[in-house]
N, C-alpha and C positions, 0 to 999 in steps of 0.2 A: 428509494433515496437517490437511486445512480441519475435518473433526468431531472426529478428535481433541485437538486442541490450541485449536477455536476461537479462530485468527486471533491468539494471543495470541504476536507475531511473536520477542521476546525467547527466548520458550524454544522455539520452532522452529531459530531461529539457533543459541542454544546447543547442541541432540541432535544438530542434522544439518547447518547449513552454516558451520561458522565461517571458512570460506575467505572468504564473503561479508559483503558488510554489509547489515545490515536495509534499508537502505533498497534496496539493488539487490533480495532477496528480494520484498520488498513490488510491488518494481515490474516483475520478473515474474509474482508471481502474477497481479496483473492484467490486464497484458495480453496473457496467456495465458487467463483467464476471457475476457478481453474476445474472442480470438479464438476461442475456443469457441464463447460464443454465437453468434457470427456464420455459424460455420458449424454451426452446429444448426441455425439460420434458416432452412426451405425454403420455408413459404409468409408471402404479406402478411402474414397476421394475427401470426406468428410475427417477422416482421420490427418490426412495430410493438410488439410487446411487449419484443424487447431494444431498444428507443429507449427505452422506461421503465425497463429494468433500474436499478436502485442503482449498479454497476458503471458503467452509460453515462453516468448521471448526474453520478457526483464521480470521477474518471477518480485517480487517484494520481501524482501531480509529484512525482518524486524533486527536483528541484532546489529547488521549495520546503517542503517537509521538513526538506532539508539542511540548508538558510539558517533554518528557522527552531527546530531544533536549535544550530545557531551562536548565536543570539541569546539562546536561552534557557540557552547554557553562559557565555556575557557577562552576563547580568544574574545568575545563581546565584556568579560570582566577584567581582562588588563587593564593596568592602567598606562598612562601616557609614556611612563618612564621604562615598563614593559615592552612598550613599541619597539 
């Protein structure tokens, strides 16, 4: 899914899971990469380089996602007089 569709989670959801919701997808794939790597990992050097991974780095919080979906469906239903 990851080269063909480049991560572009919307129309993943739409072909193949609509059972699920994006954000539960998202937060499988990660950490499922995230345990991959790790067991890829056999030697130090290998270990130290998934401590740099992208992945290790910004880890994917479904629950702030969530919330910050929420917020951004709150400020897109104001109305004018709310501004």
């Amino acid at each position: 899914l990851d080269p063909r569709f480049d991560l572009r989670w919307i129309v993943i959801h739409d072909q193949f899971f609509a059972d699920f919701t994006v954000e539960v997808l998202k937060e499988r794939y990660y950490w499922s990469s995230l345990a991959l790597l790790k067991a890829r990992s056999v030697t130090d050097e290998d270990r130290q380089n998934v401590k740099q991974h992208p992945i290790m780095l910004t880890m994917y919080q479904k629950d702030q996602e969530t919330q910050r979906k929420r917020h951004l469906d709150l400020l897109w239903a104001r109305t004018r007089e709310e501004e």
